[in-house]
C-alpha positions in Angstrom: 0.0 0.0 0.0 1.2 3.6 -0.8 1.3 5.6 2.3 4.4 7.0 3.0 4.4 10.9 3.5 0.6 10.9 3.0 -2.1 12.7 5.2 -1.9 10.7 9.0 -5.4 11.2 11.1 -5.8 13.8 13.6 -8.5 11.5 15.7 -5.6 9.1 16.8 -5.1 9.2 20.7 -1.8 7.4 22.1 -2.1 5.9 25.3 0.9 3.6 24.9 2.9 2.8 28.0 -0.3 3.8 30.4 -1.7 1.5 32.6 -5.4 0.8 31.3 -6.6 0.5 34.9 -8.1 -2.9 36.2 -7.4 -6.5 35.8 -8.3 -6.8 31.7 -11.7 -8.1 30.1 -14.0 -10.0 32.0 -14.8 -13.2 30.1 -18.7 -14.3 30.7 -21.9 -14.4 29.1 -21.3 -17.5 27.4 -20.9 -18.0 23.7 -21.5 -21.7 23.6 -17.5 -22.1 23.3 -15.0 -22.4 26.1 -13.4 -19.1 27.9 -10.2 -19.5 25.9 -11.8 -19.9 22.9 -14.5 -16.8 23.7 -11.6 -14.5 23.9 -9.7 -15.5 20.7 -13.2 -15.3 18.8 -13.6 -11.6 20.4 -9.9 -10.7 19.7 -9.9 -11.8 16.0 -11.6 -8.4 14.3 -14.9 -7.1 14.6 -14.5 -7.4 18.7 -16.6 -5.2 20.6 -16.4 -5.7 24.3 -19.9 -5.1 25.1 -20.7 -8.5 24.1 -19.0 -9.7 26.8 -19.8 -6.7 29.3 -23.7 -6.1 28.7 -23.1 -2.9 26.8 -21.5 0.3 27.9 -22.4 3.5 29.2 -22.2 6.6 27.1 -19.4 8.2 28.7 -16.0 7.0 29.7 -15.6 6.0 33.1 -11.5 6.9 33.0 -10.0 9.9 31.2 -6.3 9.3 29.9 -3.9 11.8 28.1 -1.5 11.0 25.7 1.2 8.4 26.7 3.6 11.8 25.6 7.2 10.4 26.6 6.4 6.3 25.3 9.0 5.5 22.8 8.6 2.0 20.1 10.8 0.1 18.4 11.4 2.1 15.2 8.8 -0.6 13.7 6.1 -0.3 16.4 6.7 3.7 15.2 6.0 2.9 11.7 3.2 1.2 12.3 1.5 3.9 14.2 2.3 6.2 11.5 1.0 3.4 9.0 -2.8 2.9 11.0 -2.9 6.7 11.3 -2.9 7.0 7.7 -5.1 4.1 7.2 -7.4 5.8 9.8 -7.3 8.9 7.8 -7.8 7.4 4.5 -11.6 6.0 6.0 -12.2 9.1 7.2 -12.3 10.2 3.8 -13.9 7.5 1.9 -16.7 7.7 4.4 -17.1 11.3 4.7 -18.1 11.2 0.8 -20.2 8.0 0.8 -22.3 9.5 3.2 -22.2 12.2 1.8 -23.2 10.9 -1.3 -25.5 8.9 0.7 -27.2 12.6 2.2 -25.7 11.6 5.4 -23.2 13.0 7.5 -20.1 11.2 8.4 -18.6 11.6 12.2 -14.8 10.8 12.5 -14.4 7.9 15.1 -10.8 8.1 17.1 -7.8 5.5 17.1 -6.9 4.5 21.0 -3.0 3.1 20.6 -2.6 1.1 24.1 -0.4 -1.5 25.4 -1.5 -4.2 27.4 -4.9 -2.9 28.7 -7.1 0.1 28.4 -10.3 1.6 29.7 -13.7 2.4 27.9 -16.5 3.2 27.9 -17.6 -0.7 27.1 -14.9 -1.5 30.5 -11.7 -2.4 30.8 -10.0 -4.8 28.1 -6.8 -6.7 27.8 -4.8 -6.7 24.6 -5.8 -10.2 24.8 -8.9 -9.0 22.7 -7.2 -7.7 20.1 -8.2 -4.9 18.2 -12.3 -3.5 18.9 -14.8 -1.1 18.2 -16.6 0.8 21.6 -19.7 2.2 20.2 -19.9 3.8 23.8 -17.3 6.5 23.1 -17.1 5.9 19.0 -13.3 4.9 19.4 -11.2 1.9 17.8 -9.0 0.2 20.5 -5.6 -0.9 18.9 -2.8 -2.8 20.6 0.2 -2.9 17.7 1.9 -6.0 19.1 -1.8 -7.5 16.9 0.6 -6.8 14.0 3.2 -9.8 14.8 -0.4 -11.8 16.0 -1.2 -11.7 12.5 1.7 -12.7 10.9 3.0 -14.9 13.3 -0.2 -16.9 14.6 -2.4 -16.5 11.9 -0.1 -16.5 8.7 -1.4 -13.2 7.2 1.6 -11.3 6.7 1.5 -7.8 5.2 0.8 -4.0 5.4 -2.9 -4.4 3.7 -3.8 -7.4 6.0 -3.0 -4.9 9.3 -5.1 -2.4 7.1 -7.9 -4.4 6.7 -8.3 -4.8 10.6 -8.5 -1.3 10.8 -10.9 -1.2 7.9 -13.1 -3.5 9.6 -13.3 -1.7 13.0 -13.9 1.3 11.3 -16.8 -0.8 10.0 -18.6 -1.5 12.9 -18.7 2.5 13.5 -20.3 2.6 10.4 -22.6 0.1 11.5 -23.3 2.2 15.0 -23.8 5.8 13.0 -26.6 3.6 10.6 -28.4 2.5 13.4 -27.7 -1.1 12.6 -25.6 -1.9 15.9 -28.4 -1.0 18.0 -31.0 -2.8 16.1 -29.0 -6.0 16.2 -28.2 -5.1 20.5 -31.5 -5.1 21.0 -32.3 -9.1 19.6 -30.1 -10.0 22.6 -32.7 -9.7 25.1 -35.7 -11.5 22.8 -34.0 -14.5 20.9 -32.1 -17.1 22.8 -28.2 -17.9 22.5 -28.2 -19.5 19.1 -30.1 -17.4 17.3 -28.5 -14.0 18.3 -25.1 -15.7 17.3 -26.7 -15.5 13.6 -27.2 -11.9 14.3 -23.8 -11.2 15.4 -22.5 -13.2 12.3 -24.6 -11.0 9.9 -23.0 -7.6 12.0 -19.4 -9.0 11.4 -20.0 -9.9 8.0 -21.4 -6.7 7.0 -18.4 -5.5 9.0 -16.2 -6.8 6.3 -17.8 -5.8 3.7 -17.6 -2.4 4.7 -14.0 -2.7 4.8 -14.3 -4.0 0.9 -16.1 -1.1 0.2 -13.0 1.2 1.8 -10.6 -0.8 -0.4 -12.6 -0.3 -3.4 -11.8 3.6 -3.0 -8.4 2.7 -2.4 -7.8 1.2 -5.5 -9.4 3.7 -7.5 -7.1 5.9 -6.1 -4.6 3.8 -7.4 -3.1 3.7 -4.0 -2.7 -0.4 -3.8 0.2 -2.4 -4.4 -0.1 -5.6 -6.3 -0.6 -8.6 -3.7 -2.7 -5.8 -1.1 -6.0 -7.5 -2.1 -4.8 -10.6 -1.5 -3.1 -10.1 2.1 -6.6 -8.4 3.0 -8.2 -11.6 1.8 -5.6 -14.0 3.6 -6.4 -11.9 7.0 -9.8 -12.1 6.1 -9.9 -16.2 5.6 -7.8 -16.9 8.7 -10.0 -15.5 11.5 -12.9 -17.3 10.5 -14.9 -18.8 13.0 -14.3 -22.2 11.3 -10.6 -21.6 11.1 -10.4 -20.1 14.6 -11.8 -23.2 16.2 -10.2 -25.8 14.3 -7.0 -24.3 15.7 -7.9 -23.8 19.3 -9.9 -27.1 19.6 -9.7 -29.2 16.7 -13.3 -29.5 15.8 -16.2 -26.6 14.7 -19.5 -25.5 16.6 -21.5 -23.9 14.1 -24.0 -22.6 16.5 -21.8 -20.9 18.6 -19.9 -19.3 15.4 -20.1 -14.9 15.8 -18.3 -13.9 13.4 -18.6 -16.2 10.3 -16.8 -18.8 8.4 -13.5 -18.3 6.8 -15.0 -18.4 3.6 -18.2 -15.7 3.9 -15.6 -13.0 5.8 -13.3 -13.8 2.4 -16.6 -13.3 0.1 -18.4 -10.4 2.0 -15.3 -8.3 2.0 -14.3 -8.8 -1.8 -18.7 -8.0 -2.3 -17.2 -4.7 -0.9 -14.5 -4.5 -2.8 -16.2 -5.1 -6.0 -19.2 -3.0 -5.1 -17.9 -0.1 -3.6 -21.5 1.3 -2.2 -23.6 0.7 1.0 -26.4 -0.5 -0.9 -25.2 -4.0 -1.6 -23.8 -4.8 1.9 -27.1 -5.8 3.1 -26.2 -9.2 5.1 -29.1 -9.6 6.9 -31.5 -10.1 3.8 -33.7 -6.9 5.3 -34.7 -8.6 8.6 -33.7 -5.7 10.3 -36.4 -3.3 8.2 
């Protein structure tokens, strides 16, 4: 991907090096899949910690200013240069859908943390992985996800870390449509099973938001060759399917969240071919 000495986001808040207050992510509510397991699912893109914690409150329950004298490795500094562009790069993508769309885009922020941080869905552990608060409309990145991703998951690549950004950027789209809080609200009326269908539809939709992004990026002929296909890789590998094979050696389809390797693979290249809201519709209108 093209980025170097392009436009880095203003809405980036670097709380690297703080302590995030609290003993990490409580693990409960019971996805029909063991603890360890729960939190892998959660960590692996499209996390949002009020699954776990019951929802969060509209305000942040601990202010924190920039980590100010944290210094990275001279790749951990790259990469937080790399996401800020990334970041900035949605914001204008979305800014003209909705636009285009009579709608008016509001800028989430980027929270850089290491090893746990507060908000306003609770207190998390970088355990999660990267995750969307629609509580405070900030993304929650720990950059040590990067080596995660290459290392654990075999999705090596600039594009693949950009497509994780991509994807939580997503679910804010999701939360400014309404569509989060529609799909929040089945909790309390279907049973276990049948809201994990729900949540698979969010994530899904999710990704194909992040195809849309990558459609504009590729207009602006800002992709390498090979981007698409890291994206996709990343994509593939944090299936539910995939996810569970690895953890327990078998699959529990009802208790899948996020969706199969496969429909994260095909609902984010729908995006990428489509390039418009419209036709990121994964819950077939059951939501109308």
């Amino acid at each position: 991907m093209d980025w170097k000495g392009r436009r880095q986001s203003r809405n980036v808040e670097d709380r690297r090096g703080q302590r995030g207050g609290g003993g990490g992510l409580m693990v409960g509510g019971g996805l029909g899949v063991g603890g360890i397991v729960i939190v892998i699912i959660v960590m692996l893109l499209g996390g949002n910690p009020s699954d776990l914690l019951n929802g969060g409150s509209s305000t942040q329950t601990a202010q924190t200013q920039s980590a100010g004298n944290y210094q990275g490795t001279a790749q951990e500094e790259e990469l937080a240069d790399f996401v800020s562009v990334v970041l900035a790069d949605t914001e204008d993508v979305w800014g003209q859908v909705f636009k285009e769309n009579g709608m008016t885009y509001r800028n989430p922020k980027l929270v850089l943390f290491t090893d746990s941080v507060q908000s306003a869905c609770g207190t998390a552990s970088s355990a999660v992985g990267p995750f969307y608060c629609p509580g405070d409309e900030k993304l929650y990145i720990d950059l040590d996800f990067y080596d995660e991703l290459k290392q654990r998951f075999k999705a090596p690549g600039d594009f693949a870390m950009a497509y994780v950004v991509a994807h939580e950027v997503g679910h804010h789209v999701q939360n400014l449509l309404g569509t989060s809080g529609k799909v929040d609200a089945l909790r309390r009326k279907l049973s276990e099973t049948e809201y994990n269908k729900y949540s698979v539809k969010l994530e899904l939709q999710a990704d194909y938001y992040a195809g849309v992004w990558a459609h504009y990026e590729q207009g602006k002929k800002l992709l390498d060759q090979g981007d698409l296909d890291e994206a996709l890789t990343a994509a593939s590998a944090v299936g539910d399917d995939s996810i569970q094979l690895q953890s327990q050696g078998y699959v529990v389809p009802d208790s899948f969240t996020h969706g199969t390797s496969e429909q994260r693979k095909s609902w984010f290249y729908k995006g990428y071919e489509s390039g418009t809201i419209e036709g990121g519709d994964t819950f077939g209108g059951s939501l109308r």
